[in-house]
C-alpha positions in Angstrom: 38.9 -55.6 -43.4 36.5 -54.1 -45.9 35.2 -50.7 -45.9 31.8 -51.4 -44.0 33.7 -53.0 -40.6 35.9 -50.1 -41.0 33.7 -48.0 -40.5 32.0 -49.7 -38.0 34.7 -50.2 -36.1 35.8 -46.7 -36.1 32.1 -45.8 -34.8 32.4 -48.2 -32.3 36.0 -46.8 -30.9 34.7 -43.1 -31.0 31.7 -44.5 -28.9 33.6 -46.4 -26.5 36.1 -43.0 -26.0 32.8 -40.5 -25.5 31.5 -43.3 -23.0 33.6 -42.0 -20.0 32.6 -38.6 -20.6 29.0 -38.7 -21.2 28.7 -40.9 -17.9 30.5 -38.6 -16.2 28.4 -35.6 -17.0 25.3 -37.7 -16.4 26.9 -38.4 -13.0 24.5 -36.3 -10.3 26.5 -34.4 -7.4 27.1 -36.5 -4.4 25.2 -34.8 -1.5 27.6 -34.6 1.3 30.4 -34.6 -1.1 30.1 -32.1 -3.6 27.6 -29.6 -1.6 25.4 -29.6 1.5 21.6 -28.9 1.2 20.3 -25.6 3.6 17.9 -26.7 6.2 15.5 -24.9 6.4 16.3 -23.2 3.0 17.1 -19.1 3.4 14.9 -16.9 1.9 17.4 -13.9 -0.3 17.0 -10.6 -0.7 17.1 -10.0 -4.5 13.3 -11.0 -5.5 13.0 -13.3 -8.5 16.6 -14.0 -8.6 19.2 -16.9 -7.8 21.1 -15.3 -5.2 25.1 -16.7 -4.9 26.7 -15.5 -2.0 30.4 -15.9 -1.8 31.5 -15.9 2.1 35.3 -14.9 2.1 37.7 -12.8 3.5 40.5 -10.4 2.2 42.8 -12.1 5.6 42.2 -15.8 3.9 44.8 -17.2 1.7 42.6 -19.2 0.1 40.1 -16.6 -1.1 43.1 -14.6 -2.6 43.7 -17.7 -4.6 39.6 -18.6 -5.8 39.6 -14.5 -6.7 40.6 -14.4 -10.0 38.6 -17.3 -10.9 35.4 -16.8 -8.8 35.3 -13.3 -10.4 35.8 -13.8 -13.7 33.2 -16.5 -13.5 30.5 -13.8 -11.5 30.7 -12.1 -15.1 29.4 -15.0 -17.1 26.4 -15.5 -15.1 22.9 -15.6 -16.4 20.6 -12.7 -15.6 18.3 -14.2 -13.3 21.3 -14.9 -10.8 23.1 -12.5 -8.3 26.6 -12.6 -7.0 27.2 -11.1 -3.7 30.2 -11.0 -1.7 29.6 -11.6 2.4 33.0 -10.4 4.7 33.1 -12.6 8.2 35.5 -12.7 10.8 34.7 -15.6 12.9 35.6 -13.7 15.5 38.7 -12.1 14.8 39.8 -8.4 15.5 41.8 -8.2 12.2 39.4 -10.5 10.0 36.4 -7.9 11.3 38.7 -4.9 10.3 39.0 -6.5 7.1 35.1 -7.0 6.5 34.6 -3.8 7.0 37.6 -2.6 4.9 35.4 -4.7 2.4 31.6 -3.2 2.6 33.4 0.3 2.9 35.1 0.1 -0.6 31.9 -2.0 -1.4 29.8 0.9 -0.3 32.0 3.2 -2.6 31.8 1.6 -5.7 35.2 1.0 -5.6 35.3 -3.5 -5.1 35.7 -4.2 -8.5 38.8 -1.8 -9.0 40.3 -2.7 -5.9 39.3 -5.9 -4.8 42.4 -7.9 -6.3 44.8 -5.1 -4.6 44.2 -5.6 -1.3 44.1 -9.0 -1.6 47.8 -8.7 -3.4 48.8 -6.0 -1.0 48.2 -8.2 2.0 49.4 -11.6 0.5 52.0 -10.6 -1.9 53.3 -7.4 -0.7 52.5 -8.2 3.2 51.4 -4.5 3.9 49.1 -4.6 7.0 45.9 -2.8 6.1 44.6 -3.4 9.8 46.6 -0.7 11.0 45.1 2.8 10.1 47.7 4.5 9.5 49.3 2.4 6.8 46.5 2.0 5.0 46.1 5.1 5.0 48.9 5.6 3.2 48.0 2.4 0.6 43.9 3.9 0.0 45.5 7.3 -0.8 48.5 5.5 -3.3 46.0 3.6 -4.7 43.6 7.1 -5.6 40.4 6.7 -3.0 39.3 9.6 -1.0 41.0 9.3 2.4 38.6 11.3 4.2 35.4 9.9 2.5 37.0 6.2 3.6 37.3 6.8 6.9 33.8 8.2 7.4 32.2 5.5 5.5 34.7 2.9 7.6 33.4 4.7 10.6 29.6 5.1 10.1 26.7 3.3 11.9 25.9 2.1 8.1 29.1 0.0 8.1 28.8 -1.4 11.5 25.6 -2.6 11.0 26.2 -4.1 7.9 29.0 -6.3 8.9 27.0 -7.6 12.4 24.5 -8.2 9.2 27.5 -9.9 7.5 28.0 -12.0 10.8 24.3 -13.3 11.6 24.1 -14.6 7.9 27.3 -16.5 8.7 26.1 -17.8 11.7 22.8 -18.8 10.2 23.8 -20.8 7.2 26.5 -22.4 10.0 29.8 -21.2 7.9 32.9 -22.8 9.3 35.1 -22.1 6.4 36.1 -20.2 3.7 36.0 -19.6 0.8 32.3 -21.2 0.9 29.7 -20.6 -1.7 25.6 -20.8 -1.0 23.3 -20.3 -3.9 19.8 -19.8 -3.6 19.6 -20.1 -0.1 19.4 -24.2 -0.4 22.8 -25.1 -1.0 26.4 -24.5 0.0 29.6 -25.8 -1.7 33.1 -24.9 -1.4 36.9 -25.7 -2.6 37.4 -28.1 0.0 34.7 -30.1 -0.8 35.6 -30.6 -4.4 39.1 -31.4 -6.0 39.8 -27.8 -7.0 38.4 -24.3 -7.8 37.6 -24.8 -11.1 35.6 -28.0 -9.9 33.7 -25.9 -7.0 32.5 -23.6 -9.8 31.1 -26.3 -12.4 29.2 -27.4 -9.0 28.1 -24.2 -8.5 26.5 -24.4 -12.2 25.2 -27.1 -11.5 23.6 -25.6 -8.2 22.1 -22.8 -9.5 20.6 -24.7 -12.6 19.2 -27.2 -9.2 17.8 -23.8 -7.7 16.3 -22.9 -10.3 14.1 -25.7 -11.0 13.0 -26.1 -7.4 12.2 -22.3 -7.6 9.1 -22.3 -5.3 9.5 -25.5 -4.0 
């Protein structure tokens, strides 16, 4: 074999091995499969920006797994996109305890400290934050103001914001989580796709689909 066809050949092997993966990233996502589209598409509340809204809840086993990797990825994304985190309950006592457990810390500034410890303290450690009292005991080990808690877990604010929390559920017809909707036209979660990782290139994919049908 002389050096030409060598070459050639070599070429044509590379080409044939990159084939698979160049189709596959030309591959569009499967509608139905991959995501559902929003009908009628939901307008957001952060102007000129992709909203992503992540509806999950601290009770969910699933969500305590997606969290490490849906909020690492929330730090890589581009500036016109917002990542918001919605509670729900569907309906459950200790879910709705939960939510609100959520948009009180939320309202604190005190999510991205704590979010991964209660999700750890009621999965891992099994410590019932439901139950006043105990967590209680878990806010103050864990260096949040007690007192300030409990009136922000109380207040008209919070209560609001969770039936808030509830009606968005309701209107993008969330049945499951941990389920993702970005820009208001398209929702996608791990148990439509093979794996987290997988429900996060989709959601890349998404908001790049958003945002060129900005206005459309």
């Amino acid at each position: 074999m002389n050096r030409r066809t060598l070459i050639k050949n070599v070429i044509g092997f590379a080409a044939l091995m990159a084939l698979p993966l160049a189709a596959l990233a030309a591959t569009p996502l499967a509608l139905g499969k991959n995501f559902q589209q929003i009908r009628p598409a939901q307008p957001g509340e952060s102007a000129g920006k992709i909203e992503v809204i992540e509806f999950f809840s601290y009770a969910c086993p699933h969500c305590f797994e997606f969290e490490g990797k849906i909020s690492a990825w929330s730090r890589t994304l581009p500036k016109d996109v917002v990542f918001k985190r919605v509670p729900i309950s569907f309906n459950r006592e200790s879910w709705a305890i939960m939510g609100k457990v959520y948009l009180s810390l939320e309202a604190m500034g005190l999510t991205d400290r704590l979010n991964t410890s209660v999700f750890s303290a009621l999965h891992n450690e099994r410590i019932n934050l439901t139950d006043e009292t105990i967590r209680n005991g878990w806010l103050k080990k864990n260096g949040v103001d007690v007192a300030r808690f409990n009136d922000t877990f109380r207040s008209f604010a919070i209560a609001s914001h969770m039936q808030r929390a509830t009606q968005l559920a309701a209107t993008y017809k969330i049945d499951g989580v941990p389920t993702m909707v970005i820009g208001g036209k398209f929702q996608t979660s791990p148990a439509m796709n093979d794996s987290f990782d997988a429900t996060l290139s989709v959601a890349d994919q998404l908001i790049a689909k958003a945002r060129a049908t900005r206005g459309k």
